[in-house]
C-alpha positions as a printed NumPy array, in Angstrom:
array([[ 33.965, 125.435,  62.086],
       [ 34.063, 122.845,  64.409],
       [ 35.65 , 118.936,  63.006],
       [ 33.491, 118.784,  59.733],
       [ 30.785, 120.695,  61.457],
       [ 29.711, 124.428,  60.368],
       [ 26.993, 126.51 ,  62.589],
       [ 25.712, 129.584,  61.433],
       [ 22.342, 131.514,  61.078],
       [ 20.486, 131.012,  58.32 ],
       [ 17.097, 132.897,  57.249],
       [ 14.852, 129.815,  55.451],
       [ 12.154, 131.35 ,  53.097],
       [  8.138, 131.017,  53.268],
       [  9.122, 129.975,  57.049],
       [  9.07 , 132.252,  60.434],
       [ 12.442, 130.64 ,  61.4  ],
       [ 14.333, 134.19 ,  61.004],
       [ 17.612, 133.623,  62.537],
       [ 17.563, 130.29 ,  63.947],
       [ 21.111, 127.781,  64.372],
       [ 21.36 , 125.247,  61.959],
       [ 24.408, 123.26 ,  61.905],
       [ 25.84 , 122.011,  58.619],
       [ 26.434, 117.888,  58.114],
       [ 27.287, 116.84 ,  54.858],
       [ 25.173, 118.635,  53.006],
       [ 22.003, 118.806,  54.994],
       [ 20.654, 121.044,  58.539],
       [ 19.965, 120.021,  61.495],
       [ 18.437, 122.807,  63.575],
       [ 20.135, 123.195,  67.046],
       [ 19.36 , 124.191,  70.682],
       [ 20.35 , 127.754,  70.943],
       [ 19.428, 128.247,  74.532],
       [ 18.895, 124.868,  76.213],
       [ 19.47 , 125.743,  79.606],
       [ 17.343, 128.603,  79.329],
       [ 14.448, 126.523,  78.302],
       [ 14.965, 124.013,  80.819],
       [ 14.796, 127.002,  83.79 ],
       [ 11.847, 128.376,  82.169],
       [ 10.457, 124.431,  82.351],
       [ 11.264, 124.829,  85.932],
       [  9.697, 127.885,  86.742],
       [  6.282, 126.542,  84.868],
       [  6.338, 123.556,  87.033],
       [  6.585, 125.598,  90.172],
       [  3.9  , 127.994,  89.511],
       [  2.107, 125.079,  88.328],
       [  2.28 , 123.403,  91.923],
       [  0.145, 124.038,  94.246],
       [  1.941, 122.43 ,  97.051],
       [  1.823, 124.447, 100.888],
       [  4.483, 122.453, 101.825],
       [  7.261, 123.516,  99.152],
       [  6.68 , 127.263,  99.156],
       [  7.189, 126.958, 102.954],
       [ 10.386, 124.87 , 102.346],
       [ 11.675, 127.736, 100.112],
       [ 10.946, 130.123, 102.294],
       [ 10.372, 132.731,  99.885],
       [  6.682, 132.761,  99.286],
       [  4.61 , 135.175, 100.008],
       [  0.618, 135.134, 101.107],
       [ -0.173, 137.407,  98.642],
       [ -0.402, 136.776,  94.783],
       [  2.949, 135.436,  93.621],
       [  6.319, 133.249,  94.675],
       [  9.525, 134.757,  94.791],
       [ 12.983, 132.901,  93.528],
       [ 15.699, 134.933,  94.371],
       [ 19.363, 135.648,  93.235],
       [ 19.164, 132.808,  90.368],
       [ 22.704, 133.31 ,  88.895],
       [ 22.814, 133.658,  85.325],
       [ 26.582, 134.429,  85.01 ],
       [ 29.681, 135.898,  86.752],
       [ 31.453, 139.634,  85.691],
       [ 34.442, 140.759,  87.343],
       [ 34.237, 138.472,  90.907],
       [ 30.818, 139.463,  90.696],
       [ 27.649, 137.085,  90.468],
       [ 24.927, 138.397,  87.794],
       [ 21.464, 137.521,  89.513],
       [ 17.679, 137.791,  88.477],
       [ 14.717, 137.312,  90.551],
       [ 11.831, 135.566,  89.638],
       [  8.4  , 136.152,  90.434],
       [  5.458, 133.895,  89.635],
       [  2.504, 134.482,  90.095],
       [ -0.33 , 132.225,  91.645],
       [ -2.527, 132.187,  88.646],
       [ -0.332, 132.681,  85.738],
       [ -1.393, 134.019,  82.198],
       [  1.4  , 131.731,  80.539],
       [  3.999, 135.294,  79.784],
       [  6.542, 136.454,  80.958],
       [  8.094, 139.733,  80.965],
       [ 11.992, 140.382,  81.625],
       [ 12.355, 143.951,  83.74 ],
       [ 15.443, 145.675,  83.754],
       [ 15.96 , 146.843,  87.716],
       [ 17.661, 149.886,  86.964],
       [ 17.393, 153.634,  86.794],
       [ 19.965, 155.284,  84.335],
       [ 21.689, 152.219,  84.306],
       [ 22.417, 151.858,  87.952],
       [ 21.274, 149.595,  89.758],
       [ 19.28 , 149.252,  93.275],
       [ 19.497, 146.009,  94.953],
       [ 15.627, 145.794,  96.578],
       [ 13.153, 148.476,  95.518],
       [ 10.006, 146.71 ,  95.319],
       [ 10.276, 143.694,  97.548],
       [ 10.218, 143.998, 101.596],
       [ 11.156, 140.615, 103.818],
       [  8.602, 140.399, 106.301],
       [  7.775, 137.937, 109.053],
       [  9.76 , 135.21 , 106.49 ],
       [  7.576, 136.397, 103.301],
       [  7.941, 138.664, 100.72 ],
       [  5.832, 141.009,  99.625],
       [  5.512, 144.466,  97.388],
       [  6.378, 147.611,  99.265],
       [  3.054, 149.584,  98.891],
       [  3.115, 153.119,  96.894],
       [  3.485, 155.494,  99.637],
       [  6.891, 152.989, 100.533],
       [  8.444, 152.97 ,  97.293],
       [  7.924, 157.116,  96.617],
       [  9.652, 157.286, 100.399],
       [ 12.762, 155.588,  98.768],
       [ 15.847, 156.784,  97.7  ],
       [ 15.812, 154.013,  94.64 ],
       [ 12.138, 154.581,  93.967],
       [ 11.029, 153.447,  90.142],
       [  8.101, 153.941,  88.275],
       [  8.034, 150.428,  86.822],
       [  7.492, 147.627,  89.336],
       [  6.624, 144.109,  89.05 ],
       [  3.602, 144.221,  91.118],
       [  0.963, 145.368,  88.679],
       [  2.575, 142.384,  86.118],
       [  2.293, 139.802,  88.513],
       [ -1.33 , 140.508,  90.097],
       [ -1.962, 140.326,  86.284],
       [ -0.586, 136.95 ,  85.344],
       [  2.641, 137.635,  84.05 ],
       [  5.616, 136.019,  85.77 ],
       [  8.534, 138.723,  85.575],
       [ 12.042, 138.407,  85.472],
       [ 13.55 , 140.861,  87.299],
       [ 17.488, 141.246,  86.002],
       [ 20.004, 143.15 ,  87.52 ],
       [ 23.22 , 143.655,  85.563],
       [ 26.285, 145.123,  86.466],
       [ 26.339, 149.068,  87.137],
       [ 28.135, 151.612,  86.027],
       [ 30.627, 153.582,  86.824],
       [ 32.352, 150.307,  87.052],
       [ 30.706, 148.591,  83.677],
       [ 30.562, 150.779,  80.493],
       [ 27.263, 150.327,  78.199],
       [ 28.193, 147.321,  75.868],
       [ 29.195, 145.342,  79.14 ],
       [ 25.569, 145.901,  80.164],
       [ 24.099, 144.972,  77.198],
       [ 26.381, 141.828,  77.031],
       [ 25.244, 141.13 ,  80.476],
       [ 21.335, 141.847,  79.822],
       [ 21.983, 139.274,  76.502],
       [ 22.946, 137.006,  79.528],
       [ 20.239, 136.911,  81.399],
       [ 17.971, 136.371,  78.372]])
């Protein structure tokens, strides 16, 4: 309880809204913004696949000539000194989804397994790369992103120096 304020969930009947905030003011709801920065990145990221602008993805540097646009390291938090980073990668004709992927294996994570900097661009490491690897995965964004999807790749803290709930706390993060 915050002054005369009181937020909780609340299930509302006949409705979809499972588990939505709604804030109580003397006596009736008003339905708040659980994730407002969230929604104003994803905003963000559906402006710049929307653009079609040379000029930008050159002045990010991080495009590549292929099929998407890489954003890299976005910070979505901080964990023991440590910055908690995601990439994201849109693709040039998005389907309107996204998918978050969970760059691990067993929980520990590999910085760059399916992205190689190359003359200034990114691009996917091709099959025969990736099975060459030490940190090889099965699951990699590629296949998403020549389909439409723009993918958020997440990497959370690793163990041995984060236990399990710490990685779920910092997975809840990213979302």
């Amino acid at each position: 309880m915050v002054g005369n304020k009181t937020t909780y969930n609340r299930y509302i009947p006949n409705t979809k809204e499972l588990n939505r905030v709604y804030t109580d003011v003397g006596g009736h709801y008003e339905k708040q913004m659980r994730y407002p920065l969230i929604i104003q990145f994803l905003l963000l990221i559906i402006l710049k696949s929307c653009s079609n602008s040379k000029s930008e993805q050159s002045k990010e540097g991080e495009s590549s000539p292929s099929n998407f646009t890489l954003i890299k390291d976005v910070v979505y938090g901080h964990d023991f000194g440590m910055a908690l980073t995601f990439d994201v990668y849109v693709p040039t004709k998005p389907n309107g989804a996204g998918i978050i992927l969970t760059n691990s294996g067993g929980w520990t994570s590999p910085f760059d397994t399916f992205k190689i900097l190359e003359d200034g661009h990114y691009r996917f490491a091709t099959d025969q790369e990736m099975t060459e690897s030490d940190t090889w995965h099965i699951l990699s964004p590629k296949q998403l992103v020549s389909e439409g999807f723009t993918v958020f790749e997440v990497r959370h803290g690793s163990q041995p120096k984060f236990v399990m709930s710490e990685l779920v706390t910092h997975m809840r993060r990213a979302v």
